[in-house]
C-alpha positions as CSV (number, residue, x, y, z in Angstrom):
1,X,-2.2,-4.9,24.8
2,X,-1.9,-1.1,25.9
3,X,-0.3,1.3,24.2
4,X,1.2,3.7,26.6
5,X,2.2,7.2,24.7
6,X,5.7,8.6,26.0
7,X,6.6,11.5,24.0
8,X,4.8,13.4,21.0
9,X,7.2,15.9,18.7
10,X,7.4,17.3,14.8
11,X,10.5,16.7,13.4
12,X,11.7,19.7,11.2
13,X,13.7,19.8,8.1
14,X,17.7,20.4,9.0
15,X,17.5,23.5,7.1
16,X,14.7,25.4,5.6
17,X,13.6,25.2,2.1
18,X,14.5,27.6,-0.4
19,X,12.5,30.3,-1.3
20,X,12.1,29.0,-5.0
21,X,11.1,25.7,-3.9
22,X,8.3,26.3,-1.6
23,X,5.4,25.7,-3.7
24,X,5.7,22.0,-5.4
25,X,3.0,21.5,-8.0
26,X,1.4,17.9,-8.5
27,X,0.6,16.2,-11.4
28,X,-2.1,15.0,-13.1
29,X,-2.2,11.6,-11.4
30,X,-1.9,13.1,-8.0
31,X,-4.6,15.2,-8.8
32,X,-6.9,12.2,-10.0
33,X,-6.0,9.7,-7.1
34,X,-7.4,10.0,-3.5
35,X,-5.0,10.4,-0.8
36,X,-4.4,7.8,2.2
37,X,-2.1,6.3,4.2
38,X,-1.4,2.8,3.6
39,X,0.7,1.9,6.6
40,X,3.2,-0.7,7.3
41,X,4.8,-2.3,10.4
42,X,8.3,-3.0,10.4
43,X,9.3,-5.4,13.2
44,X,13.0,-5.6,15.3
45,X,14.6,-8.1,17.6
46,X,16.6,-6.7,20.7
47,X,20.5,-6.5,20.2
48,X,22.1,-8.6,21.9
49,X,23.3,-6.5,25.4
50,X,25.4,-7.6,28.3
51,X,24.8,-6.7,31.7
52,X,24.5,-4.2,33.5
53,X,23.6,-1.7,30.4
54,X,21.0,0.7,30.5
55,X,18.6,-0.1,28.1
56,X,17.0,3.3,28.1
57,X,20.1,5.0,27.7
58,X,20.7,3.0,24.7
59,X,17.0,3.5,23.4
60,X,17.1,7.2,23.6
61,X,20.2,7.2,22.1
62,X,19.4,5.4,19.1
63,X,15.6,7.4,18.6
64,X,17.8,10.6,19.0
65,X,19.8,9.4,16.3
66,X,16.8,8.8,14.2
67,X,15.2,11.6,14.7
68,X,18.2,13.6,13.6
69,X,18.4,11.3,10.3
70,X,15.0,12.0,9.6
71,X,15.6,15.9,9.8
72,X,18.4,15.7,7.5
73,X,16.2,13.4,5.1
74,X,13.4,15.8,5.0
75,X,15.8,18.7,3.6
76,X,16.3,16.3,0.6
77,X,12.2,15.0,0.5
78,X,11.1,18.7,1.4
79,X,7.4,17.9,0.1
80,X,6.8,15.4,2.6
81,X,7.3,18.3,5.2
82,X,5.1,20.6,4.0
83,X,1.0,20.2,3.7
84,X,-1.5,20.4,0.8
85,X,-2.9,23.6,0.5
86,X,-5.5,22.7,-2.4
87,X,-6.2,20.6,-5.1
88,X,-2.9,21.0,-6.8
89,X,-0.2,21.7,-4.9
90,X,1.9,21.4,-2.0
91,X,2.9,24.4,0.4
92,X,6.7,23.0,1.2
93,X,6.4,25.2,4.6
94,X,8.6,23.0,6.6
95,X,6.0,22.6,8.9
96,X,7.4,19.2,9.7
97,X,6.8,15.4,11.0
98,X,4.3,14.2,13.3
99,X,6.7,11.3,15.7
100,X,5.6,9.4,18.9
101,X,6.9,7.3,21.0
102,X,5.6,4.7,22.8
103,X,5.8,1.5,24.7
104,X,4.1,-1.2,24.5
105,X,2.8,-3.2,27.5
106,X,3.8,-7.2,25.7
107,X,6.8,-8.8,24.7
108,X,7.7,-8.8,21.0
109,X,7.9,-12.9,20.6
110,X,4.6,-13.1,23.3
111,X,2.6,-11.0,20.4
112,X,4.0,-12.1,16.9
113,X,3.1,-16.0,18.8
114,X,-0.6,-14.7,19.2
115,X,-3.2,-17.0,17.9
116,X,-5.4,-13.9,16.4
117,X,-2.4,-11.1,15.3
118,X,-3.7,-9.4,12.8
119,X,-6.2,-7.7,14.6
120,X,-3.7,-6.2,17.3
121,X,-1.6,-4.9,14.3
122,X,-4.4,-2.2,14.2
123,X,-3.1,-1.0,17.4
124,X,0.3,-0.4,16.6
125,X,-1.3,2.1,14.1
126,X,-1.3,5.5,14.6
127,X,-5.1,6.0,15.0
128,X,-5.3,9.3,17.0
129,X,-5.6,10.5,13.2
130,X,-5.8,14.3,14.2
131,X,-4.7,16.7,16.6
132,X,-6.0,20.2,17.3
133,X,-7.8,19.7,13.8
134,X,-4.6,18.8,12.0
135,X,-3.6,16.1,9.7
136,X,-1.1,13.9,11.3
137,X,2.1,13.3,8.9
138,X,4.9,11.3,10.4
139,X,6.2,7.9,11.9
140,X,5.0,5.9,14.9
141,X,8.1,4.5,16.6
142,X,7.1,2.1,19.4
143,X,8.7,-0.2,22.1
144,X,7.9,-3.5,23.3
145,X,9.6,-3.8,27.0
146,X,13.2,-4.6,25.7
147,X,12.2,-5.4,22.1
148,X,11.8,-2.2,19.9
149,X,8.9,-1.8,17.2
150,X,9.5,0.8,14.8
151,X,6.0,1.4,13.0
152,X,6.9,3.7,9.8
153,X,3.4,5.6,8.6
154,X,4.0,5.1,5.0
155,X,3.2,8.7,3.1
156,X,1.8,9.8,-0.8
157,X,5.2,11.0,-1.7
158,X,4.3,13.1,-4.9
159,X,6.9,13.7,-7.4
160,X,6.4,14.0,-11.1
161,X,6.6,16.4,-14.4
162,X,4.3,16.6,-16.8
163,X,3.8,19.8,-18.5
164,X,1.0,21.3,-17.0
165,X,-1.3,21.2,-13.8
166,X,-4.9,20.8,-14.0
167,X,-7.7,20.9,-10.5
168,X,-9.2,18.2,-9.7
169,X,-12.6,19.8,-10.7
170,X,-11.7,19.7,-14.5
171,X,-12.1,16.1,-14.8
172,X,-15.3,15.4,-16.0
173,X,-17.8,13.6,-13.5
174,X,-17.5,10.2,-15.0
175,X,-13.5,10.2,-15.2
176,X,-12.9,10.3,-11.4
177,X,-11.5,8.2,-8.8
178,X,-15.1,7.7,-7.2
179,X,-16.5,7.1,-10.3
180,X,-14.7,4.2,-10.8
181,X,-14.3,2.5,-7.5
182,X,-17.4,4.0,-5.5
183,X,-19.9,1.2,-7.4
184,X,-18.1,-1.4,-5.6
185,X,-17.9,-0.2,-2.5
186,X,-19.5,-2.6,-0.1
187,X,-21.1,-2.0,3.4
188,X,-21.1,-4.6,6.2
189,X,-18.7,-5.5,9.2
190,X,-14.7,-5.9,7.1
191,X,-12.6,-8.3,8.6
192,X,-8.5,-8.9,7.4
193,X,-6.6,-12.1,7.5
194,X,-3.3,-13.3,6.6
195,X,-2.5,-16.1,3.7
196,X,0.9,-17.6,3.7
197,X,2.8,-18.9,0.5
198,X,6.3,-20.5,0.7
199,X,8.3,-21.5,-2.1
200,X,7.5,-24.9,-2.4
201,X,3.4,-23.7,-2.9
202,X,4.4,-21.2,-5.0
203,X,6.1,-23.5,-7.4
204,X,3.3,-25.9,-7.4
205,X,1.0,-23.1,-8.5
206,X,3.0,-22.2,-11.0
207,X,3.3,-25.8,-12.2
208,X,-0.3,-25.9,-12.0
209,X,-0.7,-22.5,-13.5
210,X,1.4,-22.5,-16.7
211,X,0.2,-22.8,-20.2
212,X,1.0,-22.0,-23.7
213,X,-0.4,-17.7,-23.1
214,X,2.3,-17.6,-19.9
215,X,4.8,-20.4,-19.6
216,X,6.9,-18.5,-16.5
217,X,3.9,-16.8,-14.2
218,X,5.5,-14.8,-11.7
219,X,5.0,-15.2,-8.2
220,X,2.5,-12.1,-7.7
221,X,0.8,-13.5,-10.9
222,X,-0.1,-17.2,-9.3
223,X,-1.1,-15.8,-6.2
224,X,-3.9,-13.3,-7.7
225,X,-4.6,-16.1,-9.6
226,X,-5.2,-18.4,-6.5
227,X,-6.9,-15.6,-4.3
228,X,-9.2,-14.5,-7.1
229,X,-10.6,-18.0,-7.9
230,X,-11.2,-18.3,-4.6
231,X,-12.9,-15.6,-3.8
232,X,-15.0,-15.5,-7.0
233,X,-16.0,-19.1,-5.9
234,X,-17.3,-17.2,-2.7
235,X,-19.4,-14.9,-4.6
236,X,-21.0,-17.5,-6.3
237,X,-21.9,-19.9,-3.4
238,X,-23.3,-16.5,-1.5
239,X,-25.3,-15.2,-5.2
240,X,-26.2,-18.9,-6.4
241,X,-24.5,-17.7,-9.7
242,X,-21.4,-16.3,-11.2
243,X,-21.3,-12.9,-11.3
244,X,-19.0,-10.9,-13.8
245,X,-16.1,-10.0,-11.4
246,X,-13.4,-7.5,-12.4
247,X,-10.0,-8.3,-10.7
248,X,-7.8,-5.0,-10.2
249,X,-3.6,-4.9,-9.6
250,X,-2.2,-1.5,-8.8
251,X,0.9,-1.5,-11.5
252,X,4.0,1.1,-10.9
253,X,4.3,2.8,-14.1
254,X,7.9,3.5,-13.5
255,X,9.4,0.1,-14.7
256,X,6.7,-0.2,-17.4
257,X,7.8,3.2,-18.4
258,X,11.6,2.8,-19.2
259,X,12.3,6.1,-18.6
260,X,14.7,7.1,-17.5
261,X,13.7,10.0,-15.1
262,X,11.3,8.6,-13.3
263,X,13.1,6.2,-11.4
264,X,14.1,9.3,-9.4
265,X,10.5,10.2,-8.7
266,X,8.3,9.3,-6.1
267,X,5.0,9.1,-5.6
268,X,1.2,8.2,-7.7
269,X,3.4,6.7,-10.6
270,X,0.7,4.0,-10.3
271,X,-2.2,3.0,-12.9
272,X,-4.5,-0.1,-12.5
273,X,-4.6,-3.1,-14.8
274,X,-8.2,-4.7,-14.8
275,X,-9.0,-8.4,-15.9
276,X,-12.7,-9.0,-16.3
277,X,-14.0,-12.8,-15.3
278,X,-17.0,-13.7,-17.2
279,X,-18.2,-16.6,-16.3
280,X,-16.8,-19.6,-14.3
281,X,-14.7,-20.8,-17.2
282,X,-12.8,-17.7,-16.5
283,X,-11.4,-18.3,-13.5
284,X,-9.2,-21.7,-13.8
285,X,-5.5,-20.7,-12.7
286,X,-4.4,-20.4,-16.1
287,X,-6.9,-18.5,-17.4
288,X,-6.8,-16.3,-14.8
289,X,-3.0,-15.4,-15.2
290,X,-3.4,-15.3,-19.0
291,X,-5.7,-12.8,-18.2
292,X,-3.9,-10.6,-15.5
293,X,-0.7,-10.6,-17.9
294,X,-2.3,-9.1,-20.9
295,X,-4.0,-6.6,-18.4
296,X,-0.7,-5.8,-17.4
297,X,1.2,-5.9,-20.3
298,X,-0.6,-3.1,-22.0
299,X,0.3,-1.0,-19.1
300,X,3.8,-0.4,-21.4
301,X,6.1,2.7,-22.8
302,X,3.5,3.7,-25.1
303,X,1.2,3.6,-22.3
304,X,3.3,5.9,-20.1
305,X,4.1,8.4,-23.0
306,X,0.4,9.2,-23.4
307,X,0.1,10.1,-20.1
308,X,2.5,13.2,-20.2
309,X,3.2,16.3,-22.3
310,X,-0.2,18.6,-23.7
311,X,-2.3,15.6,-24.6
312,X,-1.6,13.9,-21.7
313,X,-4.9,15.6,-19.4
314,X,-7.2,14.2,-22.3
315,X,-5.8,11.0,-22.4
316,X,-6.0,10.5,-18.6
317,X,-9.8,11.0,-19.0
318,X,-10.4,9.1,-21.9
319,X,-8.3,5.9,-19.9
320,X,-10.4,6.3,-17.0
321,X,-13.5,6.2,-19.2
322,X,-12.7,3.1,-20.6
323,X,-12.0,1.4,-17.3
324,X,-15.3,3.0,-16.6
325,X,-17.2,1.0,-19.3
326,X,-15.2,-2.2,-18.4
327,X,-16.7,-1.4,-14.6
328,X,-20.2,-1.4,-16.0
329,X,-19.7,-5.0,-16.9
330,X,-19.2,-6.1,-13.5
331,X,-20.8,-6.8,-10.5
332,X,-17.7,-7.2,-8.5
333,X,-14.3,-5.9,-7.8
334,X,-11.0,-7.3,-6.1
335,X,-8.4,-4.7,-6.1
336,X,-4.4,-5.7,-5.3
337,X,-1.8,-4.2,-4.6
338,X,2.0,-6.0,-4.5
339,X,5.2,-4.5,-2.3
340,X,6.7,-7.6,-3.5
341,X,10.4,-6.7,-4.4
342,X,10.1,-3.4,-2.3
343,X,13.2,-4.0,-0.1
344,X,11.4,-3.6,2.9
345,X,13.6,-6.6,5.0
346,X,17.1,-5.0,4.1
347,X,15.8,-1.5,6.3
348,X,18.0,-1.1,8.8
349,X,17.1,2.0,11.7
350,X,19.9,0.7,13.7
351,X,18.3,-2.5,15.3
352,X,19.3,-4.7,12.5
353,X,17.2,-6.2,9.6
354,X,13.6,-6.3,10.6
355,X,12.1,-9.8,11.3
356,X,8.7,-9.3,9.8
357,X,6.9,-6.5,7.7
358,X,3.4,-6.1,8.1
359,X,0.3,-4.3,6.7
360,X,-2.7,-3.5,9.7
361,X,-5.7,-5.7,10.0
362,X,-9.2,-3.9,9.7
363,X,-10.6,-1.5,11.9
364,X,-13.8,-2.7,13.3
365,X,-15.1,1.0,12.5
366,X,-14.7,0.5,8.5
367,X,-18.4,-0.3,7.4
368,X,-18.0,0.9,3.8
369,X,-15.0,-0.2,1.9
370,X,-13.7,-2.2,-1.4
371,X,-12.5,-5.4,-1.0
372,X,-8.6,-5.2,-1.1
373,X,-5.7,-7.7,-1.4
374,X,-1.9,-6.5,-0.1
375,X,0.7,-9.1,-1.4
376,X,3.8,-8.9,0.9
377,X,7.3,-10.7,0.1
378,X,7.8,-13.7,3.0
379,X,11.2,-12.7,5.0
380,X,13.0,-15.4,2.9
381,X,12.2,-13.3,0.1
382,X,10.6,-16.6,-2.0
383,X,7.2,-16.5,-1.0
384,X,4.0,-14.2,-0.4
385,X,1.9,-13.1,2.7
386,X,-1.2,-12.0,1.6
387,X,-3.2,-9.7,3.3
388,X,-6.7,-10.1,2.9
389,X,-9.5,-7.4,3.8
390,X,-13.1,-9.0,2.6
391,X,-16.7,-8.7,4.3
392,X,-17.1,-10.9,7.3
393,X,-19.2,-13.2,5.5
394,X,-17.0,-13.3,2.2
395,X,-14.4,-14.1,4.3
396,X,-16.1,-17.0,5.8
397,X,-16.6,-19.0,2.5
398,X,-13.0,-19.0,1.6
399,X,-12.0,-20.4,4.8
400,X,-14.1,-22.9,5.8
């Protein structure tokens, strides 16, 4: 499947950003995270064209059209224009965009058909990574012969107030993000493959699933539940024991929250709920979501108000340092992270409502890496892809 590269550009803001708002401070969970791009793939049937029309006429027309909404957009989202200039802020310079566009040497319905997918998804993705020793910021808008692919390089949008800034360098050594997940790093050959729940196996897991703690799991709940007794099962045929495994969802503190402002803020609003598995009796499917929801639910307003105004530096750090001592516990670690309910199949760039969303499978060049779980609504909205990126050989156990 080659990738043929047509046109390379930076998209600039409309109009430049004011004076006053050029340097755009981050806050103290932007500081604490890591920064990466987590991308997705957003897929787009051909519209429906009578001949003779000229295809490429209409294409350009429609990417020039984009490419002008994204300039206006950026006016509005001027961070995402600008570049990081150190450990706690963002230099809104307008410096703009990174945007290619390519074609794609298969049709759309020959490739979404292919036996083995998800490893082509990797090369849909971006992966010049620099240029001239740059960062590249920006989208990836691809076409497939007459079928367009628009491949949208998800960013760390980073919006938030709390009442002062801190470096990175003032968290102490044992409250950092490496810290935490660098223990459970794993090194070998990472391999990614793609789970599918409809409704009807959804609603037999929940069946299965419910008990007096959680009478109504939610659909994100029953998967994790699935995937992690699965997985943990794996662990203990490769260890010839349980080991103490500590499973990890990625929560958006903005609905646990209830505030107010910041719905209107994007960015690392995010915190992790952990559920520590024991032993085996841990991991039935009821347990297990019994488990994950009181993780969750002490994620809640109080939660969220500790983290901001003069205290809230000191109660970062002394969160992370309890997650730390949880860690020491384990042996293992299965991180999640749900776009369930994200909206993703109502985009429309002009070609209609996409009809599939996808994550990228592993890059054979990843040797060192946690274990990580994306759970992705179906296109029908009532069921769950999962994306799952284990070693080789964990990944073997759980599908044989």
């Amino acid at each position: 499947m080659d990738v043929e590269i047509i046109s390379k550009e930076c998209i600039k803001p409309s109009s430049p950003t004011p004076l006053h708002l050029r340097t755009y401070k981050l806050c103290l969970l932007d500081q604490f995270y890591d920064h990466f791009y987590v991308p997705r793939i957003l897929y787009y049937n051909p519209p429906n064209l009578s001949p003779p029309i000229d295809t490429e006429l209409i294409v350009s027309k429609r990417l020039q059209i984009l490419k002008q909404s994204l300039s206006k957009s950026l006016t509005r989202f001027y961070p995402i224009a600008g570049e990081i200039k150190d450990n706690f802020s963002i230099d809104c310079s307008d410096k703009g965009v990174y945007f290619v566009y390519a074609r794609v040497k298969s049709p759309l319905n020959k490739f979404l058909n292919h036996l083995d997918l998800i490893p082509l998804t990797h090369r849909l993705y971006p992966v010049e990574g620099h240029e001239q020793g740059e960062e590249i910021k920006g989208a990836y808008v691809g076409k497939i012969q007459l079928v367009r692919v628009l491949v949208m390089k998800r960013y760390v949008l980073i919006m938030m107030l709390p009442s002062y800034f801190l470096r990175l360098t003032e968290y102490p050594r044992d409250a950092t993000w490496m810290a935490v997940c660098e223990p459970f790093c794993k090194n070998g050959r990472f391999v990614t493959r793609r789970f599918v729940f409809d409704a009807k196996a959804i609603a037999n897991l929940k069946a299965k699933a419910s008990s007096l703690c959680v009478q109504n799991p939610s659909r994100v709940e029953v998967v994790t539940a699935l995937l992690s007794k699965c997985i943990v099962a794996a662990f203990k045929t490769k260890s010839g024991f349980y080991k103490p495994t500590l499973l990890t969802h990625a929560i958006n503190l903005r609905q646990k929250g209830k505030l107010s402002f910041l719905e209107d803020y994007l960015g690392n609003i995010v915190w992790r709920a952990n559920a520590l598995c024991r032993s085996g009796k841990d991991v039935e499917l009821g347990g297990l979501v019994c488990r994950l929801r009181e993780a969750i639910t002490k994620l809640n307003v109080d939660f969220v108000k500790s983290l901001q105004g003069d205290k809230g530096f000191l109660n970062i750090c002394k969160a992370i340092q309890d997650e730390n001592e949880v860690c020491l516990s384990a042996a293992d670690r299965i991180t999640f992270s749900s776009w369930c309910n994200f909206g993703f199949y109502s985009i429309d760039f002009g070609w209609g409502k996409p009809i599939w969303l996808s994550s990228v499978g592993s890059d054979e060049s990843v040797t060192n890496s946690l274990e990580f779980i994306y759970l992705i609504d179906t296109r029908s909205g009532d069921g769950i892809e999962a994306w799952v990126r284990l070693l080789e050989e964990d990944m073997a156990l759980i599908t044989t």
